[in-house]
N, C-alpha and C positions, 0 to 999 in steps of 0.2 A: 083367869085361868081357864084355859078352852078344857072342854068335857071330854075331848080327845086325851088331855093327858094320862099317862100311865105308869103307875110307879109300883116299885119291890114290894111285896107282902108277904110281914115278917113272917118266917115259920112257913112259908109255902114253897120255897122254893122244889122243883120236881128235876130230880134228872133226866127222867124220861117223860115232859108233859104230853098231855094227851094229840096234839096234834104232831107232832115230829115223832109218839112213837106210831101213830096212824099213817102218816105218810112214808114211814120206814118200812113196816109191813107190808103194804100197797105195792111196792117199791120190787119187795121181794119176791111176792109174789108172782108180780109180773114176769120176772125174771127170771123165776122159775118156769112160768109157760113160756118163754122164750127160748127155752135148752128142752124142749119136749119137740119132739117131729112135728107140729102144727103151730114152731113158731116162727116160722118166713109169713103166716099169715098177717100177726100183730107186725114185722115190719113192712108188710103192704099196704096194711090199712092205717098202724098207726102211727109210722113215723113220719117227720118232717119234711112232707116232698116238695122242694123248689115248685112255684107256678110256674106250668107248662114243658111240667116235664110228659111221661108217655104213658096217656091214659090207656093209650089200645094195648100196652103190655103191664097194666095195672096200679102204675106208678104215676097217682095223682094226687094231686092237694085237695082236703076236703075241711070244709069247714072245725072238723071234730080236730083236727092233727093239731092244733098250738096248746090242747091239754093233754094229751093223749100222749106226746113225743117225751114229755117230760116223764113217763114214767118207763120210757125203753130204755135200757141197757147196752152198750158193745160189747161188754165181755165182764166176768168178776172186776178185774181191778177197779173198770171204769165203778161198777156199782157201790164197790166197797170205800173209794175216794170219793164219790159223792155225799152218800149217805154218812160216812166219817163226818166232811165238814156240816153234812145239815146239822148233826147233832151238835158240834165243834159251838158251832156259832148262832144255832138257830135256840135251843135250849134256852138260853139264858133269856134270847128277847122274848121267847115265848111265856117264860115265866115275868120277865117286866109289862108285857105289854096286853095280857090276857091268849086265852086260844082263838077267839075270831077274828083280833086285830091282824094276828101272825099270819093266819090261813086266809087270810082277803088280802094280804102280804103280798106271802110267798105264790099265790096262784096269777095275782096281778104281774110282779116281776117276769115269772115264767112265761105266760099269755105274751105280754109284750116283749117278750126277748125275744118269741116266737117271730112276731110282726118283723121284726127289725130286722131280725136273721132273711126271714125273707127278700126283703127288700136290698139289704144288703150282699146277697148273695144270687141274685137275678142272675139265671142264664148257667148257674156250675149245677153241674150233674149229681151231687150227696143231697140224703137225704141226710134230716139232724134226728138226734135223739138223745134222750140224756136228761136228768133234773138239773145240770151245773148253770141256766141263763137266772132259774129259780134263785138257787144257792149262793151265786153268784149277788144276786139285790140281797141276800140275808148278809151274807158279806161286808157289804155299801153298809147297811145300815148295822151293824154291830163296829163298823169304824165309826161311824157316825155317835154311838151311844157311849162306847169308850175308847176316844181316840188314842190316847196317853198310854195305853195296857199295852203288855209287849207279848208280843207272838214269836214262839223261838221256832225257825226258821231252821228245817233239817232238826231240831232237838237242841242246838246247839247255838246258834246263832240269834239275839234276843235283839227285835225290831219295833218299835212302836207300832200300833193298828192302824191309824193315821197313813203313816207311810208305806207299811207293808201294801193297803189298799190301794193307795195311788201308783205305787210302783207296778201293782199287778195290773189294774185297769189300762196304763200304758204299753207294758207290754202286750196286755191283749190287742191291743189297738194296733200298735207297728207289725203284731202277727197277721192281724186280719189284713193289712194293709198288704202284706209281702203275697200274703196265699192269694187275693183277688189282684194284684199286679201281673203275675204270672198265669192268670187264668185257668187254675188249677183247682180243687177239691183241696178238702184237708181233714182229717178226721177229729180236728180240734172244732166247736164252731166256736171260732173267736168273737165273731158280731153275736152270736146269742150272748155268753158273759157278757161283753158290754153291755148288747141292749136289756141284760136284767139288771146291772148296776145302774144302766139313765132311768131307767123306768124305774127302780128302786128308788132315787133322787127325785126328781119330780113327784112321784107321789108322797114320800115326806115331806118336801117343802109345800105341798098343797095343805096337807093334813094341819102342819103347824103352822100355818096361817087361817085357821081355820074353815079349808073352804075352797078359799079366794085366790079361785087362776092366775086373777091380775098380781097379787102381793107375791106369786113365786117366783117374779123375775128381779125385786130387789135383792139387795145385796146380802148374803147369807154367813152369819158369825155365830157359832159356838158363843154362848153366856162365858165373859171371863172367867169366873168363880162357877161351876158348875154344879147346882146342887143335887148330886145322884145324875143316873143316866136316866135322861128324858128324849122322848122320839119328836114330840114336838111341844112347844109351848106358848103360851100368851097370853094377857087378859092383866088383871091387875092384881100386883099384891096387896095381902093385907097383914095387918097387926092381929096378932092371936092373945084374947086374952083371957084370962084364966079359967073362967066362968065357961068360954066354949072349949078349954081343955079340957075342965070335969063334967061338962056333957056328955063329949066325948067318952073320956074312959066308964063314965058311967052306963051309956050305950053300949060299949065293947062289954063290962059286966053282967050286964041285963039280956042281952041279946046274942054275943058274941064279937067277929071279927070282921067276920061278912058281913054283917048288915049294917057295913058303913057306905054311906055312898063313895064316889071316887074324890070327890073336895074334900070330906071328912078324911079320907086316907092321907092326902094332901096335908093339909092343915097338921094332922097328927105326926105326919115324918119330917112337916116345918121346926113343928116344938120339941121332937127330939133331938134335933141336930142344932137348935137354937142354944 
């Protein structure tokens, strides 16, 4: 079992954990200095400007823009559809997966949907902005954690996560495809989405391989029988026997609930679900 794994703790679960409400507030903030007369500045400095757009009229790329652009705004909705789905979907992994696994995540995702946007989008005159390349990988990986759960679509319309994910990724992709055929801007950035869902993907399958670059390019299957949602896993099972069950809960007694490590956590949601 790699040390990476990460699993549900009973009685913890938070609606608001601390890093999605940290990054929602951030969020607002900004956004607020945004709607204040000195915020043309934050989109000069900090949003996503194409390399080699026009530094003599102050519209340059700077190293600081692939963390910075993630926290600009285009207007209410866009902020209020962001920040909806980070909570939507970011919430639950944060509570499976601890607060530092999420936030070394969701900053990974967004950084690298940065990259990609760029690259992707050489030469068109928009700059990007927005948390959705971030939101976006949180997405990828809560299909990834439970594909089978269904997402109703408009309220109404109930879809597997599985699919819903693949359908949207596709469609981001034929958008971005149509907006850069036509040599046009678009106030969508399509290639950001994507590029936080591949960056999303690649860096799980590194994690759950523990590690190893090379192990991310075999073939990748969902556990038939999946037990709980797990982001990545490995290493070997074992037989649990009784002796290290009353260990256990005699630790949990003595000490509490935290101070088990994360194999003890393991072990203990093996023999309840056994």
């Amino acid at each position: 079992m790699s040390r990476y794994d990460q699993q549900y703790t009973p009685g913890g679960f938070q609606v608001m954990p601390p890093a999605i409400k940290a990054i929602i507030v951030a969020n607002v903030i900004v956004f607020l200095f945004q709607m204040s007369p000195f915020g043309d500045i934050l989109t000069t400095f900090g949003a996503l400007w194409p390399i080699g757009s026009h530094p003599a009229e102050g519209f340059a790329f700077h190293l600081w823009q692939p963390v910075t652009y993630m926290f600009l705004h285009g207007g209410l909705g866009h902020i209020i559809v962001n920040m909806l789905a980070l909570w939507m979907f970011g919430a639950e992994i944060e509570n499976y997966w601890g607060t530092k696994d999420f936030v070394t995540y969701y900053f990974t995702c967004g950084i690298g949907a940065a990259f990609i946007n760029l690259a992707a989008t050489a030469g068109l005159p928009n700059p990007t902005i927005g948390a959705s390349g971030a939101i976006f990988g949180v997405l990828l990986a809560f299909g990834m954690m439970f594909p089978d759960r269904y997402i109703y679509v408009y309220f109404f319309l109930p879809v597997k996560t599985k699919y819903f994910v693949a359908g949207y990724a596709l469609f981001e992709f034929f958008s971005g495809l149509g907006n850069r055929s036509m040599g046009s801007g678009s106030d969508v950035a399509h290639f950001a989405h994507l590029g936080g869902m591949l960056i999303g993907y690649i860096y799980i399958m590194i994690r759950r391989n523990d590690g190893s670059i090379s192990r991310m390019f075999r073939k990748f299957s969902l556990p038939k029988k999946q037990q709980g949602p797990v982001l990545w896993q490995g290493g070997k099972d074992d037989d649990l026997s009784e002796s290290e069950i009353d260990r256990i809960l005699d630790k949990i007694s003595s000490r509490g609930y935290d101070s088990l490590t994360a194999e003890e956590k393991r072990k203990l949601l093996k023999a309840g679900k056994r």
